[in-house]
N, C-alpha and C positions, 0 to 999 in steps of 0.2 A: 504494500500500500504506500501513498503518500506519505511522506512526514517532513520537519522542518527542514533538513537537510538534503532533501529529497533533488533540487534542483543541483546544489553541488554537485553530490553525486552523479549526478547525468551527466553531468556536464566535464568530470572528471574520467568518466567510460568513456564518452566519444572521444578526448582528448585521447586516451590510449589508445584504441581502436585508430583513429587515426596516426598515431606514430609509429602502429605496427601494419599502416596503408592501405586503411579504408575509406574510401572513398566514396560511400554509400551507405545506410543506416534502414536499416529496418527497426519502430522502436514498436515492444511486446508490450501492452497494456490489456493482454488477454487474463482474466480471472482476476484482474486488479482492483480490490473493491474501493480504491478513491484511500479519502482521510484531509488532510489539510488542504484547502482551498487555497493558499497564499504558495503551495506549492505548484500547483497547474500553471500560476502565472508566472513564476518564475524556471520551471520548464520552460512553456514558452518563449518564453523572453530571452532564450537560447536558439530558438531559430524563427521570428518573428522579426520584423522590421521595429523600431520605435513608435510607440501612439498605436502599437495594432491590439483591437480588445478583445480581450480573451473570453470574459462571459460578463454576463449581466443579470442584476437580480432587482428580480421585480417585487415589490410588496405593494400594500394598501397604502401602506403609510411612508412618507417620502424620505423619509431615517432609512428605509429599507429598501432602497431603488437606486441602486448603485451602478456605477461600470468599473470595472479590472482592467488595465489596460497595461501594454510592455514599456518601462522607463526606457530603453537604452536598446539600441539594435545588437541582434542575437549575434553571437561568434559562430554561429556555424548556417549563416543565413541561404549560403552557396548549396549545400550539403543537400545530395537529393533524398528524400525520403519517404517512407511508406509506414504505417502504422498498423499495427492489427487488433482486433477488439471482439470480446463476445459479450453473449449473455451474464458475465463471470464481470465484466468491463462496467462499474460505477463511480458517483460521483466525482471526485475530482478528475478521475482517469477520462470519464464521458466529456468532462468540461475541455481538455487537454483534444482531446478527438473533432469536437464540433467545432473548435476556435481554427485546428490544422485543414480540416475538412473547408469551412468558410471562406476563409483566406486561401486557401489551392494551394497550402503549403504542402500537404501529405497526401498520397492517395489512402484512403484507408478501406482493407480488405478483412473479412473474416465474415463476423456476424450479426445482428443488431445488441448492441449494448443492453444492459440493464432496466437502464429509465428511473433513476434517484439522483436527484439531485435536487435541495433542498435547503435554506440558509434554515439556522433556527436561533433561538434569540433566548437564554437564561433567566428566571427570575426564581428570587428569594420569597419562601413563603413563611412569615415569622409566624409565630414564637418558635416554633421549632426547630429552624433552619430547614425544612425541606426545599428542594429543588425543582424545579419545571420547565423543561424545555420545550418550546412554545414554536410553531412552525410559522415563521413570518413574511416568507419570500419564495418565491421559486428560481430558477438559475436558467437563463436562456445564452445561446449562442449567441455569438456575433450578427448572423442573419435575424435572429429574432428566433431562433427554435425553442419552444420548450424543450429540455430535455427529464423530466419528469413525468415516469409512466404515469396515465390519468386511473386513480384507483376508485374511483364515482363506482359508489354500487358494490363492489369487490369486499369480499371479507380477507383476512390478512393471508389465508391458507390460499386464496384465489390471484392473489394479489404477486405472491412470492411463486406460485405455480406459473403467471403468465412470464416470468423476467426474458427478457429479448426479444418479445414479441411488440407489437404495435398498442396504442391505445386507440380512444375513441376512433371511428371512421368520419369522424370530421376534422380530427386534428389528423389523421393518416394523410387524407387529399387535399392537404394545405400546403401549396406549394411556394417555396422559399428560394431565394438564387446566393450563390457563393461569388465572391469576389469580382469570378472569371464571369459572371453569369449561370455560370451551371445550376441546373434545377435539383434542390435537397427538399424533402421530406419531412415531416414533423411527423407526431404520434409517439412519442415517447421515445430516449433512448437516442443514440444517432444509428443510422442504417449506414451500411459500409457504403463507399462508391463503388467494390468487387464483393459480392457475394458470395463465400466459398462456403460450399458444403460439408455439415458436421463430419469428422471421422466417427468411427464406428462407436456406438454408444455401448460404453459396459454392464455386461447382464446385470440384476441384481443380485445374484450369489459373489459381485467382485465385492460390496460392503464387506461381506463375511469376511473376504482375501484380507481384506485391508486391515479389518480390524484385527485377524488372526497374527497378523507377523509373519502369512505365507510370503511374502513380495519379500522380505528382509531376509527370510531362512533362506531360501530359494536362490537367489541373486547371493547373497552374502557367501554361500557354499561354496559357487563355481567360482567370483571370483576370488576366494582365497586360494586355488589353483592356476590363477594366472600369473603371466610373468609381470613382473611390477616396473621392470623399464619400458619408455615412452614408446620402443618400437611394436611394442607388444600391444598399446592400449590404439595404435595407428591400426594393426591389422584389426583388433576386434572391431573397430567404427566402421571397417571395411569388409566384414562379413556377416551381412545378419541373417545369411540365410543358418549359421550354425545357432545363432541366439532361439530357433524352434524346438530342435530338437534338445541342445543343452538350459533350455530357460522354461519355456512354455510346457512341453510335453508334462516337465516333472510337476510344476503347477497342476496343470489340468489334472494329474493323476490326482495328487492331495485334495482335489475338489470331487474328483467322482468317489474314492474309495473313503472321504472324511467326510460329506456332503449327500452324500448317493446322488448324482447328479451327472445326466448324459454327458453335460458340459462341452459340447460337438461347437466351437464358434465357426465363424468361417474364415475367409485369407483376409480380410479385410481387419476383425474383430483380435486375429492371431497377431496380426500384424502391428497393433498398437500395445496388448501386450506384451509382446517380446521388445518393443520400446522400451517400456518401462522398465520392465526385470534390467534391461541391459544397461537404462540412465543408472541404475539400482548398481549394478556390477560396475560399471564402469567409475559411479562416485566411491566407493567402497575401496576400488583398485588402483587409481588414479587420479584421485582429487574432482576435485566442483570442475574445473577446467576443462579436465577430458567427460566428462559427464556433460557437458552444456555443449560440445563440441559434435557431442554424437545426437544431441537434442536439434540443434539447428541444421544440420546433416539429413536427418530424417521428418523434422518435423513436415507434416502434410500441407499446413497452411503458409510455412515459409517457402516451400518449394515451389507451391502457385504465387506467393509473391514473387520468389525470383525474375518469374515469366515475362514480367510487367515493366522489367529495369528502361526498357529502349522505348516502351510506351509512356511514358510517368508525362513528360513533355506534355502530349497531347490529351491524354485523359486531365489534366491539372488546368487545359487551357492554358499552358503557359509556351507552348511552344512558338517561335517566331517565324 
């Protein structure tokens, strides 16, 4: 999530990333549930021009109807970039997406966002000292997007079941223009400009996995059998057809003979499996490095962003 530091941070990963010559950024806001709001602006404010607004909150009352805006132009203003976001993707992280989206600073691919985003306002209730946070604002894009799913009618279990989806079908077909012109969408949440399709969704016997410690016995086993120099952790990121039979089979078996459970997935479903197990073997064996290495390697939705590098120009509207 967001926090105070959160903009350093960033800002101190591209710097590396670029020293070690990158030239291009894809930034991960997928399952990011937000957190400080003075952090999105100061993200931004790393690849935004000066005076560009990042969001806006609207209230009743004119204490509550602000605009965020970037003091100073961004150090990596040149830098082309892409964003990804899901259902997982709120508040500040949303705010961060609709501001890059608006401005045609980022293509952003994945899923539709969350839809929370929400100022709220503290008050003390004496004698007692209890506390009350009081929802005073909502938080819109640069264009004017709500990005606050509309929960009219919804009970809270209906509410957290719709996250990524649209709201109202009046606020869906309100249409809004970015920067370039380009037509966005309201109804809660931001809608990607690439639409990519979920990988394969995990059964519900994976809850069990998780909670059991199978992912941890499983992966932690093979890789304490591997060899622990760099060239060892290069071949495994380069083989995943063995991460089936040395990762997943042994899984599956502790699921059907501890579960009684067919457990038959298919290539698709195996396939983000043996992901995991081997992000699992691979952190275990080689540190967060080669783990995150083999994560952006295989992930599904960075792979279709790659596709997009020679098009960014002209879907952004920025091309000359």
């Amino acid at each position: 999530g967001f926090h105070l530091k959160s903009g350093e941070e960033v800002e101190k990963a591209v710097k590396d990333l670029q020293g070690k010559g990158a030239r291009r950024l894809i930034l991960d806001l997928r399952g990011n549930p937000g957190g400080a709001m003075i952090a999105a602006v100061e993200i931004s404010e790393l690849f935004l021009p000066r005076s560009s607004v990042v969001f806006r909150t609207l209230g009743r009352r004119r204490s509550a109807t602000d605009e965020f805006v970037t003091g100073k132009d961004g150090k990596f203003l040149k830098l082309p970039l892409m964003l990804l976001v899901d259902a997982g993707s709120a508040s500040a992280s949303e705010a961060v997406a609709g501001s890059f989206q608006d401005h045609d600073r980022a293509l952003i691919l994945g899923r539709r966002s969350f839809g929370k985003a929400l100022m709220q306002q503290g008050f003390a209730i004496p004698p007692q000292g209890d506390f009350v946070w009081l929802t005073v604002a909502r938080i819109a894009t640069p264009s004017g997007r709500i990005i606050q799913r509309s929960y009219h009618g919804l009970k809270a279990s209906q509410y957290y079941a719709f996250a990524g989806r649209s709201g109202t079908e009046t606020d869906t077909a309100l249409v809004f223009r970015t920067d370039n012109r380009r037509p966005v969408r309201g109804g809660g949440g931001i809608v990607p400009d690439v639409e990519i399709q979920r990988t394969a969704s995990l059964p519900g016997w994976w809850g069990v996995v998780a909670d059991s410690g199978w992912v941890e016995a499983v992966a932690d086993s093979v890789a304490n059998f591997l060899p622990r120099d760099r060239a060892a952790g290069a071949r495994w990121n380069d083989t995943p057809a063995e991460w089936q039979p040395g990762l997943v089979d042994p899984l599956l078996n502790r699921v059907r003979s501890r579960l009684h459970l067919s457990a038959e997935p298919d290539s698709a479903l195996r396939g983000r499996i043996g992901r995991i197990l081997a992000y699992r073997a691979a952190e275990v064996r080689w540190g967060p490095d080669a783990a995150e290495a083999l994560l952006v390697r295989y992930d599904p939705d960075i792979q279709v962003a790659m596709t997009y590098w020679d098009r960014l120009p002209d879907l952004l509207g920025t091309a000359k």
